[in-house]
C-alpha positions as MATLAB code, in Angstrom:
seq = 'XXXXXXXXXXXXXXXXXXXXXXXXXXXXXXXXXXXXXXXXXXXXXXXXXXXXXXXXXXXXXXXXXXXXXXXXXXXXXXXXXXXXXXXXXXXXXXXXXX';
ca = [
      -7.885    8.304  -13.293;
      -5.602    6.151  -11.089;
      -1.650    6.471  -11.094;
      -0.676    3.291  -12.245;
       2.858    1.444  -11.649;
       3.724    2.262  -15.610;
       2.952    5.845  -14.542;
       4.673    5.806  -12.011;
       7.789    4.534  -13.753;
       7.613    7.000  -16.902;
       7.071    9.738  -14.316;
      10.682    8.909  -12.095;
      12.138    8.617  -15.594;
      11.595   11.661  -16.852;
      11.922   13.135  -13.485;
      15.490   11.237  -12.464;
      16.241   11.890  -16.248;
      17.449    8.048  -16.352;
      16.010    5.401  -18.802;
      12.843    3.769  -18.231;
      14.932    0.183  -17.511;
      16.475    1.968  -14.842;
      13.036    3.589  -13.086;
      11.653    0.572  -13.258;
      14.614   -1.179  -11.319;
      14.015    1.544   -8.518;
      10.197    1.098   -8.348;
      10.459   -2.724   -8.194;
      13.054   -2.408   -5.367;
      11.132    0.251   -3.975;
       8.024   -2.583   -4.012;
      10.059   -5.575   -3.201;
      12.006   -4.188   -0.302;
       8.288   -3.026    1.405;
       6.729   -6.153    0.788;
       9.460   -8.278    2.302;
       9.350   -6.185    5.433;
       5.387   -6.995    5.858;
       6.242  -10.239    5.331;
       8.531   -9.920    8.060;
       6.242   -8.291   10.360;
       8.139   -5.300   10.209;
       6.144   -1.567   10.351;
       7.201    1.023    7.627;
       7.352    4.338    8.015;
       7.464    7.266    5.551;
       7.841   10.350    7.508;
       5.525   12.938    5.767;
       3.661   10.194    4.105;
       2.194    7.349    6.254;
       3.116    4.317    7.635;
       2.222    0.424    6.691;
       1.573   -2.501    9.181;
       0.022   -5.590    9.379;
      -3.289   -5.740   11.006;
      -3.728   -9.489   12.779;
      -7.413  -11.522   12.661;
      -8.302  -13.835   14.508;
      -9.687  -16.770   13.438;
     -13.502  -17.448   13.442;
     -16.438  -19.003   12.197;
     -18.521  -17.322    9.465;
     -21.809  -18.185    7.097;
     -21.502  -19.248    3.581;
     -24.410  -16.986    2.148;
     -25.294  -18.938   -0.381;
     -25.439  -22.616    1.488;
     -25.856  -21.157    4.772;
     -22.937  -23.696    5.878;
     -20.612  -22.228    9.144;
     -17.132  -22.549    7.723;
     -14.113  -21.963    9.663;
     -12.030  -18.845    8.779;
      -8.010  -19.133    9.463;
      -6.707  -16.141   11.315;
      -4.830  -13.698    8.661;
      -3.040  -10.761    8.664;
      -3.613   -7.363    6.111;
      -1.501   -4.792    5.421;
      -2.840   -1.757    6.782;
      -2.293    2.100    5.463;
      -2.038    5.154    8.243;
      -1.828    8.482    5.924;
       0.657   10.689    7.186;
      -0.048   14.195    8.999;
       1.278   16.198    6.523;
      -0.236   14.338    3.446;
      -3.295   14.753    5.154;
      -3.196   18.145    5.696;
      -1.996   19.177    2.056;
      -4.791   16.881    0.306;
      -6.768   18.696    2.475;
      -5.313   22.378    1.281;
      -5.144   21.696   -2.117;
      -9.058   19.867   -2.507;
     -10.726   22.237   -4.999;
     -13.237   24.636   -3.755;
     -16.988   23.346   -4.429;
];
């Protein structure tokens, strides 16, 4: 079951022991702040975690595969996750036994 942004909120709240208003005014920052440096260019970096960066396409020429028409695809950029060492190695540690 996926951890969802609500979860996430009750789960600071009770956590932090502040209201639910006030976890959700961290998480948004929390958002807002990363996705303003992406849009920046900028890496982030969460030591023990992983980092995020923008990964740059070029742009090229691809095949509808319905019509078979070459359309022309504008370069882009996509944010791009790096899992931390150490989150690696405890997902790894704690996986349950098969």
């Amino acid at each position: 079951m996926p951890l969802t942004k609500s979860d996430l909120i009750n789960k600071i709240s009770e956590k932090a022991g502040i209201t639910r208003v006030k976890a959700e005014t961290v998480v948004n920052t929390i958002f807002d702040t990363m996705i303003e440096s992406l849009i920046r260019d900028d890496r982030i970096e969460i030591r023990g975690f992983g980092s995020f960066v923008n990964r740059k396409y070029s742009a090229y020429k691809a095949r509808n595969p319905r019509t078979r028409q070459i359309i022309e695809v504008d370069e882009k950029k996509i944010p791009f996750f790096k899992v931390g060492k150490e989150l690696k190695e405890d997902i790894n540690e704690n996986e349950p036994k098969k």
